[in-house]
C-alpha positions in Angstrom: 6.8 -119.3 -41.4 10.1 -120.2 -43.6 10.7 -116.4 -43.3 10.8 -117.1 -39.1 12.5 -120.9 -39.7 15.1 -118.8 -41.6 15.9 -116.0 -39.2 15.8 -118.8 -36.6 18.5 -120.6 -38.3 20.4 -118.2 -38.9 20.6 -116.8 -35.2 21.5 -120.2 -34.3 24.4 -120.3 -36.8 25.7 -116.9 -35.6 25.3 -118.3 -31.6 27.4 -121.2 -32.4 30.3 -118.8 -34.1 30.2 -116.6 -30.9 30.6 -119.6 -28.9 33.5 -120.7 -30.6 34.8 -117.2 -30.5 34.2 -117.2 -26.3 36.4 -120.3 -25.9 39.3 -118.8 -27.1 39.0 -115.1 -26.4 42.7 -114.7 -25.0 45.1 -116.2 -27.6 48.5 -114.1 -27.7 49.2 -113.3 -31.0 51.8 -116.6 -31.8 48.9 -119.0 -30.6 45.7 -120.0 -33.0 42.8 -121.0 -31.7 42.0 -124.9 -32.1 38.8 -126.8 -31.2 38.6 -124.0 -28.2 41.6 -124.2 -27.2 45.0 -121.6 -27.5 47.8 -123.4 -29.7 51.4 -122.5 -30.5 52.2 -121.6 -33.8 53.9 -124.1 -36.0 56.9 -121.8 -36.3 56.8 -121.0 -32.5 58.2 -122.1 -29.5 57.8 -120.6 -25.8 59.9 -120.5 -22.8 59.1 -118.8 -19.7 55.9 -117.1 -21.2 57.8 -115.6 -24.5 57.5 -116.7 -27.5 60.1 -117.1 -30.1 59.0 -117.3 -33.8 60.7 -118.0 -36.7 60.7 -120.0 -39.9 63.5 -122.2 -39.2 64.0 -123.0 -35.3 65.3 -125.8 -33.6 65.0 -126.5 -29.8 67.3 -128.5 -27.3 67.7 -129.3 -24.1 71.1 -128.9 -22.7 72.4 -131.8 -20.0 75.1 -131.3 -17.5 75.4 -127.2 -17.5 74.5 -125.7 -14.0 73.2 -122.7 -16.0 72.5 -123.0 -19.9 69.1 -124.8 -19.9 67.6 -124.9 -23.1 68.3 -123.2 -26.4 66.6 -122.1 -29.3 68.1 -121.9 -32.8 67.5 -120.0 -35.5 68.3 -122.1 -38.6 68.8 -119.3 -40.9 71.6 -117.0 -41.4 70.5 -113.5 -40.4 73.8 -111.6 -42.0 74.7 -108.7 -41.1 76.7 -106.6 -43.7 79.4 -108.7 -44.8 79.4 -110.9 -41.0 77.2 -114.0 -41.1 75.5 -114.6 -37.8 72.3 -116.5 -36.6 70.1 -115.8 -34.1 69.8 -117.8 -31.1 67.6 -117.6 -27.3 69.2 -119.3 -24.4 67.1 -120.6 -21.1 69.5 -119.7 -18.3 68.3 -120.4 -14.8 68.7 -116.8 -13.0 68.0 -114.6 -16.0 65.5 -116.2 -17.9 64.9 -116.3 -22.0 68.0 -114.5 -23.5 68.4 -113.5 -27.2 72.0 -113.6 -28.2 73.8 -113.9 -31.2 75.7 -116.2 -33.0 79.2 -115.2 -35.0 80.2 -117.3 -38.0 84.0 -117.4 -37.8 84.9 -119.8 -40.3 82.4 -121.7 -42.1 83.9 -125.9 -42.9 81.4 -126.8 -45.2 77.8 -126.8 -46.2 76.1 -126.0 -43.2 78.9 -126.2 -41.0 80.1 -123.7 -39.2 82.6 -122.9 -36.5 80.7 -119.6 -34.0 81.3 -117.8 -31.2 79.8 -115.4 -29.2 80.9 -113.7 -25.7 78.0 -113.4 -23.0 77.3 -113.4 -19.3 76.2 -117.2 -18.1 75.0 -117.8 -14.3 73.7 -114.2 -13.7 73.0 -110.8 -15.7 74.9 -108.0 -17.6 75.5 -106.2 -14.7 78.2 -108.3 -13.5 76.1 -109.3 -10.0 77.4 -112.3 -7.9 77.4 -115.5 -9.2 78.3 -114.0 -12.9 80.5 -115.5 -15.3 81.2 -114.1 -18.9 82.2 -116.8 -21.3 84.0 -117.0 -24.7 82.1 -119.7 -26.2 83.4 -121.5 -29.0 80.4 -123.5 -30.6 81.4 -126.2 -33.6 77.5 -126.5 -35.5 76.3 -128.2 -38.1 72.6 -127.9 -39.2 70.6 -130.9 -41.0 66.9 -130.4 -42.0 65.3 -132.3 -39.0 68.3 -131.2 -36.4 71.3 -129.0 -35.2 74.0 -130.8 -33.4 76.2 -128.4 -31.6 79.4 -128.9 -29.5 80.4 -125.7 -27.0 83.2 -125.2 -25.5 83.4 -122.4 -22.4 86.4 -120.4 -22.1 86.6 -117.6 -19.6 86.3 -114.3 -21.7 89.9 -112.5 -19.5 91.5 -115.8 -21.2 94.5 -116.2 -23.1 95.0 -117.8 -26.4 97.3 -120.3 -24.4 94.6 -120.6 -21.8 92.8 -124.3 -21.9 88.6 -124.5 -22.3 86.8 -125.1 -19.2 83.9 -126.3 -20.1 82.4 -127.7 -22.5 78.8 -129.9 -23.6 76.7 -131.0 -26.6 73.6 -130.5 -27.5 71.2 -131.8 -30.2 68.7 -129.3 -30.9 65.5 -130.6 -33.2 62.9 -129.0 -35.5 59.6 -129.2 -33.5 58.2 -132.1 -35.6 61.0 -134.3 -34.9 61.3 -133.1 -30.8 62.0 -136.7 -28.7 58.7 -137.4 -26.7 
């Protein structure tokens, strides 16, 4: 009889891991599953059904740019030979989630940079209609709990007389300190 109570208990304990198993049988690998449901990552965040992981990213929503939506920031430098860069992914309405990167041109203090980059905005690399390749000229400084970041849009056939025509700021956070 405890031989049977045994076996019994023990089929029971192995039903009860299978049904934990069977409520989250989909999870993509950045997701965990938690109480039976699929959960992002602590070191993930996802736009547009990717997900972007790294150990030190910062999220922000940008306000008043027809095309730049959101960005994600990658906190740490990822240097390339002797250039430091950092890796970024910007939400742009036609195209999507973009990974671009960031070019440290002169660095003002601890964690302060000044960094530019030169990318399409409002369309793809192809150069369709509605497409507008920008100099962007991005003044960044990076706390522990944020990133505040002040870009400034200059059309990439400019001058170095030619004024910036465009510009916003953005506040990106780390995903434990993201406003509600």
């Amino acid at each position: 009889m405890k031989k049977t109570h045994s076996i019994l208990m023990i089929l029971c304990f192995l039903g009860l891991l299978q049904g934990c198993k069977e409520r989250c049988p989909d999870c993509p690998d950045y997701k965990v599953c938690v109480d039976g449901e699929c959960v992002l990552e602590e070191d993930c965040f996802e736009l547009n059904n990717t997900a972007v992981c790294f150990d030190n990213l910062y999220l922000g929503v940008v306000e008043g740019n027809s095309c730049v939506d959101t960005i994600i920031f990658n906190g740490t430098d990822n240097a390339l030979g002797n250039e430091k860069s950092f890796i970024y992914f910007v939400k742009s309405r036609p195209v999507g989630l973009e990974f671009r990167t960031l070019w440290v041109s002169k660095e003002l203090g601890e964690n302060e940079y000044i960094m530019w980059d030169v990318m399409p905005v409002c369309g793809d690399w192809l150069g369709g209609p509605g497409v507008y390749w920008y100099f962007s000229n991005i003044h960044c400084k990076i706390y522990p709990d944020s990133v505040r970041m002040n870009i400034y849009f200059q059309a990439s056939d400019r001058t170095l007389d030619d004024p910036f025509i465009d510009s916003c700021r953005v506040t990106l956070y780390k995903k434990a300190f993201l406003p509600q």
